[in-house]
Each structure stands twice: as C-alpha cells, then as structure tokens.
C-alpha positions in Angstrom: 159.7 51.9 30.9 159.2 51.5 34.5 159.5 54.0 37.1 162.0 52.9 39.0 164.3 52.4 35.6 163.1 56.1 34.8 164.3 57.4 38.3 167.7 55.3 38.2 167.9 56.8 35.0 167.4 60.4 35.8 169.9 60.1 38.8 172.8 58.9 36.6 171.8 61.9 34.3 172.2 64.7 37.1 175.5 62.4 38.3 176.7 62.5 34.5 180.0 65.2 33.9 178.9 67.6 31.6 175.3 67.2 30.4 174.0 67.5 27.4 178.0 67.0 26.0 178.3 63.0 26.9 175.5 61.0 28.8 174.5 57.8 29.6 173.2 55.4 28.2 170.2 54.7 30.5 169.7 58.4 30.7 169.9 59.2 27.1 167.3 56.6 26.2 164.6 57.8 27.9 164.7 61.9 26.5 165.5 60.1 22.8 162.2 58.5 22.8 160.7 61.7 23.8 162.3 63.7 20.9 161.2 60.7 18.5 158.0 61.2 19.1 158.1 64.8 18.9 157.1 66.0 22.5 160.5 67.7 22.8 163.3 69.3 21.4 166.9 71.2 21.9 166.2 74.9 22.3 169.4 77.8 21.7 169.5 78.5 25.5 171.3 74.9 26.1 167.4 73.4 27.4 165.2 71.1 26.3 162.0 72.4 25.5 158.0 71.1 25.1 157.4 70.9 21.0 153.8 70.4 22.3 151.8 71.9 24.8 151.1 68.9 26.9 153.2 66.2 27.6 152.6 63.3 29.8 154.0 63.6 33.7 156.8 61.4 33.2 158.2 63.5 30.4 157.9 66.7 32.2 159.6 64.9 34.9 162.6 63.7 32.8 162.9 67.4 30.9 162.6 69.1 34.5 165.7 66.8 36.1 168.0 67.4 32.6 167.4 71.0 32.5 168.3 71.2 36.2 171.3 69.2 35.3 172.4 70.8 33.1 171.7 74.7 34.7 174.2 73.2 37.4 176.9 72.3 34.8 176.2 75.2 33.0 177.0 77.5 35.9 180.2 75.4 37.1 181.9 75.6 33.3 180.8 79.6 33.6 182.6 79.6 36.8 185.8 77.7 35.6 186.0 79.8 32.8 185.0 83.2 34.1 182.6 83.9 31.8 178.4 84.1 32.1 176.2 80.9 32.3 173.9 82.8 29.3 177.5 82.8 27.4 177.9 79.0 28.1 174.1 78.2 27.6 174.5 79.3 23.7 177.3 77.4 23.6 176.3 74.5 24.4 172.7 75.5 22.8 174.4 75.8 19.5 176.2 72.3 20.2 173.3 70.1 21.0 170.9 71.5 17.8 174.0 70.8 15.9 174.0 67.4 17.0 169.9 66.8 17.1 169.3 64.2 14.3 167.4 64.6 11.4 163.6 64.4 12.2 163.5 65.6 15.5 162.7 69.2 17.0 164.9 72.4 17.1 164.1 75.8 18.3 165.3 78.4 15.9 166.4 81.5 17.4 162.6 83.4 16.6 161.7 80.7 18.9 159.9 78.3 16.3 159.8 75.0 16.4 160.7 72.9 12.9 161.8 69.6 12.7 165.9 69.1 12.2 
C-alpha cells in the first residue's frame, strides 16, 4: 500500500464516529492485514496491541493513530454517559475481542497473547 493511501486512510480512521465499533473501509483494511499476519491484536483495555516485539514503522504508525482515535472516542462516550473512560475502554475491549475473527490475536486478561 502506498503512503499516501496509508495516510488518507488513517485520516478517515481518526474522522470515523465511534472507532473500533464501525470503520471504514480504507481504514479497516490496512490494521486487518496487520492482524493477519499476526503483528497485532485487540487487547481488554479497548487498544490494539504489538503480538510481536517489532513491527515495521508503518504498522506502528497505523496502531499509534487508531489508538489515539479511539482514546478520543473513548473519553467523549465517558463524558456522555458520566461514567470513566477505563469503564468504557473494557467495554469496548470486551466488544472488539468478541468480534476478532478466528486466527487472529487476543489479549487475555493475564495479558497473554493466543490466537482467537
């Protein structure tokens, strides 16, 4: 993927309502080829996490922009609701590991990875 399609596709990430929940489908594409391949994975605090302990630039890129994303949606649905971002980040933690396909990386709540 080029850069540019990798930057256009992190901007409509961070524009996207309610990360994580519904995304688009240039955004998606990119972090789904990165959980393929196993260099990522859904963690219980609602962020994606590195399976391994390097991962080329671009994907460090990509997970840094989501997670920032979704920090910020995090906090405005906390703030709507009156309740704590750590309260909406399991939430939505417990959501997206429910949702990871088959074959790809979770973080169980001791913190190990295992595949889905």
């Amino acid at each position: 993927m080029t850069r540019w399609l990798m930057i256009l596709a992190l901007s409509l990430w961070t524009a996207a309502a309610a990360p994580g929940f519904a995304s688009p489908a240039l955004a998606q594409a990119p972090l789904d080829a990165a959980k393929q391949a196993g260099l990522v994975g859904e963690k219980p605090d609602g962020l994606i996490g590195f399976v391994a302990g390097t991962v080329p630039a671009d994907v460090g890129a990509l997970v840094g922009q989501i997670n920032a994303g979704r920090l910020e949606r995090y906090a405005e649905i906390a703030k709507t609701n009156g309740t704590s971002v750590d309260s909406v980040r399991a939430v939505a933690g417990r959501r997206l590991i429910d949702r990871t396909p088959a074959g790809q990386f979770v973080m169980t709540a001791s913190g190990a990875w295992q595949r889905k």
